[in-house]
C-alpha positions as CSV (number, residue, x, y, z in Angstrom):
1,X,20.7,-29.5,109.3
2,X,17.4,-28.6,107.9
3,X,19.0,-24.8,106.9
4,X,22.2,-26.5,105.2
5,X,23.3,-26.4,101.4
6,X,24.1,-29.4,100.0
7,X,25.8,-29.6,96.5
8,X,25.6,-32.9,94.7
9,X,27.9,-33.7,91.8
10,X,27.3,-35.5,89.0
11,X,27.8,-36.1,85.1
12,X,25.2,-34.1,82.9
13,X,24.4,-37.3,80.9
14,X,20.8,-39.0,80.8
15,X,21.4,-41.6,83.0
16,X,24.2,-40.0,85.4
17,X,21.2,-37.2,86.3
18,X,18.5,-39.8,86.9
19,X,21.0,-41.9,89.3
20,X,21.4,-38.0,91.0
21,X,18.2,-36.5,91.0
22,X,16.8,-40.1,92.5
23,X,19.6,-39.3,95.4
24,X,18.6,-35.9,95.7
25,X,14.9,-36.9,96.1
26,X,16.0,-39.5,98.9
27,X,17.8,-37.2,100.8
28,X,14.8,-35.0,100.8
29,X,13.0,-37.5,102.1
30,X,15.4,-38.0,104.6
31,X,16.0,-34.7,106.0
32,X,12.9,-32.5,105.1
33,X,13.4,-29.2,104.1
34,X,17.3,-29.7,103.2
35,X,18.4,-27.9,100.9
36,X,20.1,-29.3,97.6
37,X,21.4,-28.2,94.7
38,X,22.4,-30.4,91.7
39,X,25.5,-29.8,90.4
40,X,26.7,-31.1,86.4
41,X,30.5,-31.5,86.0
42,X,31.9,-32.7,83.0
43,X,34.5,-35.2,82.5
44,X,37.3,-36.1,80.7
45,X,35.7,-39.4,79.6
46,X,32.8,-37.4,78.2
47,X,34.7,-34.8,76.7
48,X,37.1,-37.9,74.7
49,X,36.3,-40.7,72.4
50,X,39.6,-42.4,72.3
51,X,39.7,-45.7,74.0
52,X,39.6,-45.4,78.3
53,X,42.7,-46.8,78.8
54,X,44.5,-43.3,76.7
55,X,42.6,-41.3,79.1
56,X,43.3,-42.6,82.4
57,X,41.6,-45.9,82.7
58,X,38.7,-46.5,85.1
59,X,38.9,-43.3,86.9
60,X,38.1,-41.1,83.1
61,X,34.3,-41.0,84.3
62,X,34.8,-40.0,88.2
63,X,38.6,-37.8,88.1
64,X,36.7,-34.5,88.0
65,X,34.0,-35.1,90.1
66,X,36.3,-36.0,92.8
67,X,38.5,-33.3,92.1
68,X,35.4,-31.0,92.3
69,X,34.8,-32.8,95.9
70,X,38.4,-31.8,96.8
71,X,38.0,-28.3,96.0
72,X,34.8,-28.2,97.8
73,X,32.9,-26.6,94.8
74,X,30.3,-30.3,95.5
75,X,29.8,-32.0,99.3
76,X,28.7,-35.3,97.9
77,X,29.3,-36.9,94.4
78,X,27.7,-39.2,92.9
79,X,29.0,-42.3,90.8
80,X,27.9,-45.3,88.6
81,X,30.2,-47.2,91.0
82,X,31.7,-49.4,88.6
83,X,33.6,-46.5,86.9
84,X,35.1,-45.8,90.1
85,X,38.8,-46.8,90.4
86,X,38.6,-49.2,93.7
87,X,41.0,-47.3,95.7
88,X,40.2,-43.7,96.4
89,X,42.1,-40.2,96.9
90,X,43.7,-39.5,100.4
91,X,40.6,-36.9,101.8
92,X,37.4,-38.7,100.3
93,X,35.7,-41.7,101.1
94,X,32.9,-44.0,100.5
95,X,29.9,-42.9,102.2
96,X,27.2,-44.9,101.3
97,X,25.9,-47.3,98.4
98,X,21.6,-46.9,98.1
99,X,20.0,-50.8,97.4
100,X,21.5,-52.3,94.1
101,X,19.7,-52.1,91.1
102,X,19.1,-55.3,88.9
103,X,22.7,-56.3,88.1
104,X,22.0,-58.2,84.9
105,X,22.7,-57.4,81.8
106,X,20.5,-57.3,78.3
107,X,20.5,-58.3,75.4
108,X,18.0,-56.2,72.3
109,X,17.6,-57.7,69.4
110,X,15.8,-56.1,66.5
111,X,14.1,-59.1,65.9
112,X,13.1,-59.8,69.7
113,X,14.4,-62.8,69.9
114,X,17.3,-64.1,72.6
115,X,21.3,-64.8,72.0
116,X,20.7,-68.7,71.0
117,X,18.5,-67.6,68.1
118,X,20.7,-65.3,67.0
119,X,22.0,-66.4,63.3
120,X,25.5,-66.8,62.9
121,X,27.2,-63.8,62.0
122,X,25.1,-61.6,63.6
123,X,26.3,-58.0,64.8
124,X,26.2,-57.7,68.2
125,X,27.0,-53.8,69.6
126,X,28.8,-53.3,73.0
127,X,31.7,-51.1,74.4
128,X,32.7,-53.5,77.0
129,X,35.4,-55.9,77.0
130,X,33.6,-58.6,79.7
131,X,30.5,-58.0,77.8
132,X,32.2,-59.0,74.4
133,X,34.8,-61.8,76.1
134,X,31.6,-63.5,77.8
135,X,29.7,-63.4,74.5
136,X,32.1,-64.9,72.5
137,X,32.9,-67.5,75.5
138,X,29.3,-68.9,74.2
139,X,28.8,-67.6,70.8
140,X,32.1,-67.7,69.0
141,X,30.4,-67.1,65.9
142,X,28.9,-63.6,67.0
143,X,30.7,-60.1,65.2
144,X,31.1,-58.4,68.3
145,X,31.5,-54.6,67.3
146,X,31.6,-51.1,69.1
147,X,28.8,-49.2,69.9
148,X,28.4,-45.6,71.0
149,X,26.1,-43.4,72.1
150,X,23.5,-43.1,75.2
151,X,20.7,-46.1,75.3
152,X,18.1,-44.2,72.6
153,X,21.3,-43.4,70.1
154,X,22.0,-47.4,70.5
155,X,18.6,-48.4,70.2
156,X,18.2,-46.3,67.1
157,X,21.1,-47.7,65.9
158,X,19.3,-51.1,66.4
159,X,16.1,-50.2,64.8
160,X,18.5,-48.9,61.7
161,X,19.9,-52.0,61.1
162,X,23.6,-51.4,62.1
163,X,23.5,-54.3,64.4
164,X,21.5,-57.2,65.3
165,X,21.9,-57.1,68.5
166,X,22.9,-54.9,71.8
167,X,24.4,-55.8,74.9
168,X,23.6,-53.0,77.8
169,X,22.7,-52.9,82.2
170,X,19.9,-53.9,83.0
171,X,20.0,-51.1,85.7
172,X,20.5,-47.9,83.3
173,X,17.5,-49.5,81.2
174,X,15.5,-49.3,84.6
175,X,17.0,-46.7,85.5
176,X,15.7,-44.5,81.9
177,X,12.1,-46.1,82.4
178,X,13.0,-49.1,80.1
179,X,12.2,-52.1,82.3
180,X,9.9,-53.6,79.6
181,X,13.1,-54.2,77.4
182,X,15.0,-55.9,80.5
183,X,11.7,-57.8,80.9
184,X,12.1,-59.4,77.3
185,X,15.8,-60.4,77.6
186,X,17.9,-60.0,80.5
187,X,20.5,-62.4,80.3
188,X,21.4,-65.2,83.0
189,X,23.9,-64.7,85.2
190,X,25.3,-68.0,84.2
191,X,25.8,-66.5,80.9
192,X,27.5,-62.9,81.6
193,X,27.9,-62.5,84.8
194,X,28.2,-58.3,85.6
195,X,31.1,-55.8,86.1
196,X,31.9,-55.8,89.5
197,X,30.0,-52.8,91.1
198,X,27.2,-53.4,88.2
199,X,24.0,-51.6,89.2
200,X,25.4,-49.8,92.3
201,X,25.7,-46.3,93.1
202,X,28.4,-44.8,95.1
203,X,28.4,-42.1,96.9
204,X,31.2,-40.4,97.8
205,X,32.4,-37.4,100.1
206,X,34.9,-35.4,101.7
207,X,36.4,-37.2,104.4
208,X,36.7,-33.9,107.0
209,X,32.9,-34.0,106.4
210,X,30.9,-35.8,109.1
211,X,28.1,-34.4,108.8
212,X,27.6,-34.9,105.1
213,X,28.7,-38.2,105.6
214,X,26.3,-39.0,108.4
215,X,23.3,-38.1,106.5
216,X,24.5,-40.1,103.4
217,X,25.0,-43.0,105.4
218,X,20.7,-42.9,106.3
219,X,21.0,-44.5,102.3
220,X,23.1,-46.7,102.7
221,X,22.2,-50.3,102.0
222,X,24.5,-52.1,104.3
223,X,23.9,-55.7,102.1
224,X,24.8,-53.3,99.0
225,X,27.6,-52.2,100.7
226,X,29.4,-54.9,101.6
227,X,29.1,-56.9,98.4
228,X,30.4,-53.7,96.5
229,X,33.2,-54.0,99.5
230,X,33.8,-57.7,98.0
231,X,34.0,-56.5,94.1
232,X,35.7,-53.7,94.6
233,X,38.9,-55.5,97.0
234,X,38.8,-58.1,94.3
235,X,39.4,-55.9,91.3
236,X,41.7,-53.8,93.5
237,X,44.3,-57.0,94.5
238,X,43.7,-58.1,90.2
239,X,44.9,-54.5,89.4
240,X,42.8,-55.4,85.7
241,X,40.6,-51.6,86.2
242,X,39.9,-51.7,82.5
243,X,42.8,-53.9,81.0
244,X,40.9,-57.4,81.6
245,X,37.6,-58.7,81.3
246,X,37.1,-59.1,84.6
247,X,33.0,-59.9,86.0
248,X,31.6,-60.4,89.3
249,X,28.8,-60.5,92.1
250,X,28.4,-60.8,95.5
251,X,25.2,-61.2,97.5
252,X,24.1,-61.3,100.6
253,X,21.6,-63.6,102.2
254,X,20.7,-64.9,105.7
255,X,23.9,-63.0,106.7
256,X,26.3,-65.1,104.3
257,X,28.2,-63.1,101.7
258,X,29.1,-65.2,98.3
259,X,31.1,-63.7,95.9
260,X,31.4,-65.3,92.4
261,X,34.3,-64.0,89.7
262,X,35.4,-64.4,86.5
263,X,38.5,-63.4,84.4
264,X,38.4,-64.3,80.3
265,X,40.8,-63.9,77.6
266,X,39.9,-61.0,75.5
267,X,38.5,-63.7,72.5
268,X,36.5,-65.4,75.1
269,X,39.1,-67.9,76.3
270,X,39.9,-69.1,78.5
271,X,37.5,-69.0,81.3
272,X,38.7,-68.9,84.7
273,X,35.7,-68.4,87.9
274,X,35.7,-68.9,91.5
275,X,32.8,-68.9,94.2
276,X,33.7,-68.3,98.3
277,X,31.8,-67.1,101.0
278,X,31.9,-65.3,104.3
279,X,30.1,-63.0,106.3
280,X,29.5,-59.4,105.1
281,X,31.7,-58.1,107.7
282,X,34.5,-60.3,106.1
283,X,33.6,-58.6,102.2
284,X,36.9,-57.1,101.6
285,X,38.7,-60.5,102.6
286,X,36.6,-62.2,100.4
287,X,37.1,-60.1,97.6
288,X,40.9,-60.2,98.3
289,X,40.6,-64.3,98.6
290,X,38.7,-64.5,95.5
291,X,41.3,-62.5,93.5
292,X,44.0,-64.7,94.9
293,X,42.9,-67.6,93.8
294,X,42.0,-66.3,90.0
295,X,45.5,-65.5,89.9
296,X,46.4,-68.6,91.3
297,X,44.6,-70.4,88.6
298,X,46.3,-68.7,85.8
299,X,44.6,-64.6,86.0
300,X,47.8,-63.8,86.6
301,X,49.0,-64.8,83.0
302,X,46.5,-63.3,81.6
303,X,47.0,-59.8,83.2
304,X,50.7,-59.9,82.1
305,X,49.8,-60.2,78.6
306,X,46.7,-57.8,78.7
307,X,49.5,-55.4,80.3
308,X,50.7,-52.7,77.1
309,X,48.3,-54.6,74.4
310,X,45.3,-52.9,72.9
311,X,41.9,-54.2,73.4
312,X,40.5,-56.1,70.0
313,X,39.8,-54.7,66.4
314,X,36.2,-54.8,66.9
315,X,36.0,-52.6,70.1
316,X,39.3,-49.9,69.3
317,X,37.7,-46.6,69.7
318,X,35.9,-46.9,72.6
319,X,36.0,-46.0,76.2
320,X,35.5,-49.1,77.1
321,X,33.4,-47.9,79.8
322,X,31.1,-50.5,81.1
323,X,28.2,-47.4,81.6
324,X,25.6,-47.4,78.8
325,X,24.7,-43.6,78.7
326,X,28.1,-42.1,77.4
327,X,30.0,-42.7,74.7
């Protein structure tokens, strides 16, 4: 193993090649003297600024990468896992998710102060439709607008008075070296809860590869991996990829698996949440559970008239990605 060549995919953006380069410096660790060799392939979601949904919904940000997988020009990519669509190409698989970053998210104001001091009116920046449904769920008052850029463009947008306030991941902040900012403001969970996947990285292979897949597996964070199991069967069985808000988390503790959801109308009502547990091994069944019963409760109403409508005014433009490092 120690003579092998290992290519690792990614985006060239700021944060997509600190997730990779941390990976690649892990599985140094973990093998010595493998070798690996960072490779940057671009993406239709960076190449576009029209909204996600016109160019191919969730999967905008991870389509080449996979295809590069599939070609075997890369042996392992790696993902912001929440812009990976929950089911994947016949060939690859899931191979390992590292420990989850802090899943919260942030909010910067220019005047350093948090959301219930905000004045009303103020201009709050954010591509994401959960971030913007969840703020206005609490702050109706609040101009939610689109932002774009990586995190320095939007803070300099901040500091240049275009907004009052921004909404970004606690994990790409951390992530950048910005943990002082998530340190001010990070918002609680009872707030804005996170995209499902928030703060995890997935990394993904070719499924005829055991080898590759063995050694990725020496990350893997099994607690990590089944709550992202949870998310992800819960987003697949709502079918919302980017069409919804749609948040959620799961955790693992004393070998219990709770999984908390939520689904919002696009203006921040109404609110619809559920909370189960089981055991990690049962994390897709969860997820599935939890999905059910949203719908149950009245997702599924939602979804239909989501289905064929454009997101809001405030956020057309936008990928609608829930990553804060591309446009």
């Amino acid at each position: 193993m120690s003579a092998r060549r290992l290519r690792v995919g990614t985006r060239g953006s700021a944060l997509a090649l600190a997730q990779a380069r941390g990976v690649i410096n892990a599985l140094r660790a973990a093998e010595p003297g493998l070798a690996v060799e960072e490779v940057i392939v671009r993406t239709s979601g960076d190449r576009s600024t029209a909204p996600l949904r016109e160019i191919g919904g969730q999967g905008a940000f991870t389509r080449e990468l996979e295809q590069a997988l599939l070609d075997g020009h890369v042996d392992v990519a790696v993902h912001s896992l929440k812009d990976l669509p929950s089911t994947l190409p016949e060939g690859l698989c899931l191979a390992a998710t590292p420990p989850r970053e802090d899943p919260r998210d942030v909010l910067v104001t220019r005047a350093g102060v948090g959301l219930g001091s905000l004045p009303a009116g103020a201009r709050v920046g954010t591509g994401s439709l959960r971030r913007r449904a969840q703020l206005l769920a609490v702050r109706p008052d609040l101009r939610v607008a689109n932002i774009r850029g990586n995190v320095d463009t939007r803070l300099r947008k901040l500091q240049a008075g275009a907004y009052d306030a921004l909404v970004v991941a606690a994990a790409g902040l951390r992530r950048l070296g910005r943990a002082d900012l998530v340190a001010r403001h990070a918002l609680p969970l009872e707030l804005m809860l996170p995209a499902p996947a928030q703060g995890i990285l997935g990394l993904e292979c070719r499924a005829d590869d055991p080898e590759t897949a063995a050694l990725l597996r020496r990350l893997n964070h099994a607690p990590t991996f089944a709550a992202a199991q949870a998310e992800r069967a819960l987003l697949r069985r709502l079918g919302a990829g980017c069409r919804l808000p749609v948040a959620a988390l799961a955790t693992v503790e004393a070998e219990r698996l709770t999984l908390r959801a939520r689904v919002l109308g696009f203006e921040g009502s109404p609110v619809i949440e559920v909370a189960l547990t089981g055991t990690p091994i049962e994390a897709e069944a969860v997820g599935t559970a939890a999905a059910e019963r949203l719908l149950a409760q009245g997702a599924a109403t939602l979804l239909s008239c989501a289905a064929g409508h454009a997101p809001p005014n405030a956020l057309r433009g936008s990928p609608q990605s829930e990553e804060d490092d591309h446009a």
